[in-house]
C-alpha positions as CSV (number, residue, x, y, z in Angstrom):
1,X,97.6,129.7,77.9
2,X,95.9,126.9,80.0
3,X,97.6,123.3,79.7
4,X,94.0,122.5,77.4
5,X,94.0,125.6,75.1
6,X,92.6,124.9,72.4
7,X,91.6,121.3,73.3
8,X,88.0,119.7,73.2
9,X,87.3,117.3,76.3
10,X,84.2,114.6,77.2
11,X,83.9,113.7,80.7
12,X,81.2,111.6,81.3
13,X,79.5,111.5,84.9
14,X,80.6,115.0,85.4
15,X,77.1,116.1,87.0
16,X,79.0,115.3,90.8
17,X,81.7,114.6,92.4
18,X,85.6,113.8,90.7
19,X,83.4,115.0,87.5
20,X,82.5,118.0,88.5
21,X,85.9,118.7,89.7
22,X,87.6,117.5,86.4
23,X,85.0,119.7,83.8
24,X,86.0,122.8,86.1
25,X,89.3,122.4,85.8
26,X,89.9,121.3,82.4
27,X,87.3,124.5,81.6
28,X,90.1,126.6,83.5
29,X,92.8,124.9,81.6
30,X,91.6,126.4,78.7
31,X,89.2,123.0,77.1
32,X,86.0,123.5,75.5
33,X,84.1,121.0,77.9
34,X,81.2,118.2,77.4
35,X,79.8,117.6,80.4
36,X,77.6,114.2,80.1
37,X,75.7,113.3,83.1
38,X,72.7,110.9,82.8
39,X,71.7,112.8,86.2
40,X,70.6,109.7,87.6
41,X,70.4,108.5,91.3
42,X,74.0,106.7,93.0
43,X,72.4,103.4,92.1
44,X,71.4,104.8,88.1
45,X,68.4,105.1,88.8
46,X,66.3,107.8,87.1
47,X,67.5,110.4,85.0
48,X,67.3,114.3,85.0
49,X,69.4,117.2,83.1
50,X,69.9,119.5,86.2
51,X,73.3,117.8,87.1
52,X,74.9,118.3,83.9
53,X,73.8,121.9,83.3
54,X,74.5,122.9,86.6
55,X,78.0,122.0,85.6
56,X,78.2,123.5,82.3
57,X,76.7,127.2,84.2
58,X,79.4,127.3,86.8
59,X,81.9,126.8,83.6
60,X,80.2,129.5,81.4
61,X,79.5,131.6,84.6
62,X,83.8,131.5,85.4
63,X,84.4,132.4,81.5
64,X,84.6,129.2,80.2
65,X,83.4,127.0,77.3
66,X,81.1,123.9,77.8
67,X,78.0,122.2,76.2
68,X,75.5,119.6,78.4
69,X,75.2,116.0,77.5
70,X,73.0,113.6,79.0
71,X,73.0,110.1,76.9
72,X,73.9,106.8,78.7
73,X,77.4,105.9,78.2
74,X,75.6,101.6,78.3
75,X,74.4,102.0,75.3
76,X,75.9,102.3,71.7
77,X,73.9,104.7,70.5
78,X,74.8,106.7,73.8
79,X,78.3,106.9,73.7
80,X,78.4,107.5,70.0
81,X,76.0,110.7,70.8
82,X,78.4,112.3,73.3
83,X,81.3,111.6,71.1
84,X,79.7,113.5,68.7
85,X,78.9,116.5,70.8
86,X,82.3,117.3,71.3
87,X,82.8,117.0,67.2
88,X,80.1,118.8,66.5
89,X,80.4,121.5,68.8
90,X,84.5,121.6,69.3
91,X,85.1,120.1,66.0
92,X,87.1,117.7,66.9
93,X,88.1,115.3,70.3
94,X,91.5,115.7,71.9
95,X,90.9,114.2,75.4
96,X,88.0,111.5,76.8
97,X,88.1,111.0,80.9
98,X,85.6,107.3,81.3
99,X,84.4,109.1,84.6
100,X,80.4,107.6,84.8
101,X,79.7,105.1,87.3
102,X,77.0,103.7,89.9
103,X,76.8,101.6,92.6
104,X,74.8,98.7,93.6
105,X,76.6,97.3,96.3
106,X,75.3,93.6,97.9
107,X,77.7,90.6,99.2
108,X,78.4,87.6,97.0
109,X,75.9,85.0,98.1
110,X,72.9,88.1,98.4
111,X,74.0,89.7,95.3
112,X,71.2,89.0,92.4
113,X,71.8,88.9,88.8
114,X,70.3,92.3,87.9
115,X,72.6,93.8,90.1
116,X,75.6,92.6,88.8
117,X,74.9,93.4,85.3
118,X,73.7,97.1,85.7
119,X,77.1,97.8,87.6
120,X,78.8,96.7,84.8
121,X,76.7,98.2,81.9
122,X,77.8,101.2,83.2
123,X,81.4,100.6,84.5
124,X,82.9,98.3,82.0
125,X,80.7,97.9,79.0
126,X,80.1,102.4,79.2
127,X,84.1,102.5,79.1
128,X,84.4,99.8,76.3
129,X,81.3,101.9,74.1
130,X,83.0,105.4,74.7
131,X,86.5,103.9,74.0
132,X,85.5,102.8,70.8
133,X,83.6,105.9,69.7
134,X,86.3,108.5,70.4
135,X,89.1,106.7,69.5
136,X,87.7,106.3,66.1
137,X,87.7,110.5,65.6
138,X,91.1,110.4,67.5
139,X,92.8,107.9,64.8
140,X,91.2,110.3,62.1
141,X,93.4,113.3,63.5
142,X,96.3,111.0,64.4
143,X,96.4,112.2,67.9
144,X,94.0,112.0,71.5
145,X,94.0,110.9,75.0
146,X,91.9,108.7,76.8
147,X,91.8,108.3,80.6
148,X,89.6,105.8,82.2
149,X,88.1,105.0,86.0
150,X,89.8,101.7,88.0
151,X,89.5,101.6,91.9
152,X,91.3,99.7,94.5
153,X,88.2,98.0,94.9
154,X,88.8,96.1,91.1
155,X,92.6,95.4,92.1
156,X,92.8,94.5,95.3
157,X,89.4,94.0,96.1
158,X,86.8,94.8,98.9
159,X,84.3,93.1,101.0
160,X,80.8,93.7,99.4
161,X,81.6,94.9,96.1
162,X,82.0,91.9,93.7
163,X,80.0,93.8,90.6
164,X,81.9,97.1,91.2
165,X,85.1,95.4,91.7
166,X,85.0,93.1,88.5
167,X,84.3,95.8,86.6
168,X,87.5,97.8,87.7
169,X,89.3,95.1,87.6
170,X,88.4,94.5,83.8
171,X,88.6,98.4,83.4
172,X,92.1,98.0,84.3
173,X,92.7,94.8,81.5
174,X,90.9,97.0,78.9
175,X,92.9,100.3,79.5
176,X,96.0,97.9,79.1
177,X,95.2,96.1,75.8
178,X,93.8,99.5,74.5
179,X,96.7,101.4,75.0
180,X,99.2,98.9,73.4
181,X,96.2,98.6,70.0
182,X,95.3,102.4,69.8
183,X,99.3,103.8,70.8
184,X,100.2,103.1,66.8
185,X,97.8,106.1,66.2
186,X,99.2,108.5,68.8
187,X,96.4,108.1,71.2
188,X,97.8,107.2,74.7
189,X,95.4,105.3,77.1
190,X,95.8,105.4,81.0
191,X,93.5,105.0,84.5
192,X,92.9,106.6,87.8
193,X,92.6,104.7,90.6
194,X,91.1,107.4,93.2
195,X,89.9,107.7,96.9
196,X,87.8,110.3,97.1
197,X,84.8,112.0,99.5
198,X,82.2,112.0,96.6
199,X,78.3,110.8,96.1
200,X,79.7,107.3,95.7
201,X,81.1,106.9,98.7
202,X,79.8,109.6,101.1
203,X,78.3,107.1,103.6
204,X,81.4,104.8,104.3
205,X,82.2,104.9,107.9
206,X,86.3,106.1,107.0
207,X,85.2,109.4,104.7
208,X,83.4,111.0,108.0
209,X,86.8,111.5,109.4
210,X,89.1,112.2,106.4
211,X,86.8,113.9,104.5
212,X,88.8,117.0,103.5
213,X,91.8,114.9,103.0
214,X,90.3,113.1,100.2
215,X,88.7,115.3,98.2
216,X,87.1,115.3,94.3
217,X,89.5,118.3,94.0
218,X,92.4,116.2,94.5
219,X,91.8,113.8,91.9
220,X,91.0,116.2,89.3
221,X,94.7,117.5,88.5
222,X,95.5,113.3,87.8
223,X,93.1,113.8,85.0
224,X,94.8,116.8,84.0
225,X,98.3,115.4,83.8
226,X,97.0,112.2,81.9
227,X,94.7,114.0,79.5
228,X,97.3,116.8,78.7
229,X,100.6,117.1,76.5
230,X,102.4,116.4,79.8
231,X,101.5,112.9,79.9
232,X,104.0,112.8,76.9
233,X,104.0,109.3,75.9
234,X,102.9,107.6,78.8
235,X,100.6,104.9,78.2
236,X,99.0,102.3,80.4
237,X,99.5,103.3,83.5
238,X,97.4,103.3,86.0
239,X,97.8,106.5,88.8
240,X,96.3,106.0,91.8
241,X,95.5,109.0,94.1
242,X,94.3,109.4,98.1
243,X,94.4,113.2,98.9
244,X,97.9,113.9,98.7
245,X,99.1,110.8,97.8
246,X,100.3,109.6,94.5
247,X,101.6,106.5,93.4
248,X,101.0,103.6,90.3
249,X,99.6,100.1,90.3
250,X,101.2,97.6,88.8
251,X,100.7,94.0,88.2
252,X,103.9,91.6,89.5
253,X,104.7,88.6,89.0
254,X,107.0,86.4,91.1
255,X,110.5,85.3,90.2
256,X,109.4,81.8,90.2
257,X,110.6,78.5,90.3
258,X,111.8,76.0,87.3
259,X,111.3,72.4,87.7
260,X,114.3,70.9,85.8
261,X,113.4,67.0,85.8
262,X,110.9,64.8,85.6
263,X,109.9,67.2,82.0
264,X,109.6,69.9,83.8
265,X,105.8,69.0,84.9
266,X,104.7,69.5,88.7
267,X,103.4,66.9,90.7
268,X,100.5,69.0,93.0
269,X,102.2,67.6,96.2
270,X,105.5,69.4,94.8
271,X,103.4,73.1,94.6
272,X,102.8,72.5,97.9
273,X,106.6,71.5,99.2
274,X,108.1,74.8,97.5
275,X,105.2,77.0,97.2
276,X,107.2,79.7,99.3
277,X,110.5,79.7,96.6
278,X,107.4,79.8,93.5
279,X,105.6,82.6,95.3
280,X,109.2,84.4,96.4
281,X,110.3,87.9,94.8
């Protein structure tokens, strides 16, 4: 018995990459798969079903169960059609993993307008679209986990990537307020934050070197834990991995500083004289 017996799974941009790696092992965990892939270029560009199916061979090939999907998560009528796959073919929709993305990457002042908005159709409006159509089967059957894409880029940030950054950042915001609206109905909501040797990031000068070290294969078992009965109740959280490294983001405020006269209302010169003991802790 696989940690997914039994359990119907989407993961969407599973044609490559921390996909693939997820729908094999969720397949060997024992879920009947979706793989959605619009088979497009890194950029989104184009479209073909050869990624997905490839996918859903090697799964049926190793003895497992999985259908092809290749609808656009941007799109409403996209995301409610792979949703529906896995009900129609499963019967039902335990776990989603919001793994689709592209990249368009240009500095701030160079960056145009239709570059920042296709990065984020995909990245932040796709994970909104298939949030909302699986968790309306998974508050049906009163039960289902959802596990969504952030980066390091979207919380901390990173030179050149002010589309692909905003959108993980906002990934991150919408995994938290989901998880605290959809926990009433026994659906938990959480992120990965991974560093990983894929198609997205093949050509960065760091993943020549490390290359084995951060592999697809070493993010997958993250989605595993989140997406299976081991997550327990856990619920936004986000898990960041780097090969064999494992740890959580979280947001931290400082311990702060009261003002305790004048109404309690700072003068801007007064920031600046105890901006160390307002930043401190």
């Amino acid at each position: 018995m696989g940690l997914l017996s039994g359990k119907s799974a989407v993961i969407t941009g599973a044609g490559n990459g921390i996909g693939r790696a997820t729908a094999l092992l969720f397949a060997r965990e024992g879920a009947s798969v979706v793989v959605n892939d619009l088979g497009g270029s890194r950029a989104g560009e184009g479209g073909t079903a050869n990624a997905a199916d490839a996918v859903v061979a090697e799964i049926r090939a190793a003895g497992g169960t999985a259908i092809p999907s290749y609808d656009s998560v941007s799109t409403p009528e996209g995301a409610r059609a792979i949703v529906e796959a896995a009900v129609k073919a499963h019967g039902k929709l335990d776990v989603l993993v919001n793994n689709a993305g592209i990249l368009r990457d240009k500095t701030l002042l160079k960056m145009e307008l239709a570059q920042w908005d296709a990065v984020l159709e995909v990245h932040l409006k796709g994970t909104f679209l298939c949030i909302q159509a699986a968790a309306a089967h998974m508050k049906e059957q009163g039960s289902g986990r959802i596990v969504n894409t952030t980066s390091v880029s979207g919380l901390l940030g990173n030179f050149g990537q002010a589309n692909y950054s905003a959108a993980k950042a906002g990934i991150y915001g919408l995994t938290r307020t989901a998880s605290i609206e959809l926990q009433r109905y026994g659906i938990t909501v959480n992120a990965v934050a991974p560093i990983a040797k894929t198609r997205m990031t093949e050509d960065l000068p760091m993943m020549a070197k490390i290359a084995d070290t951060l592999s697809p294969e070493h993010v997958a078992p993250a989605h595993l834990f989140l997406g299976s009965d081991l997550c327990g109740e856990r619920t936004g959280i986000v898990l960041a991995v780097a090969g064999a490294r494992m740890s959580i983001y979280k947001v931290v405020e400082s311990s702060g500083q009261f003002k305790e006269v004048d109404g309690g209302v700072w003068t801007a010169a007064e920031i600046e004289q105890h901006f160390d003991a307002i930043a401190k802790g």
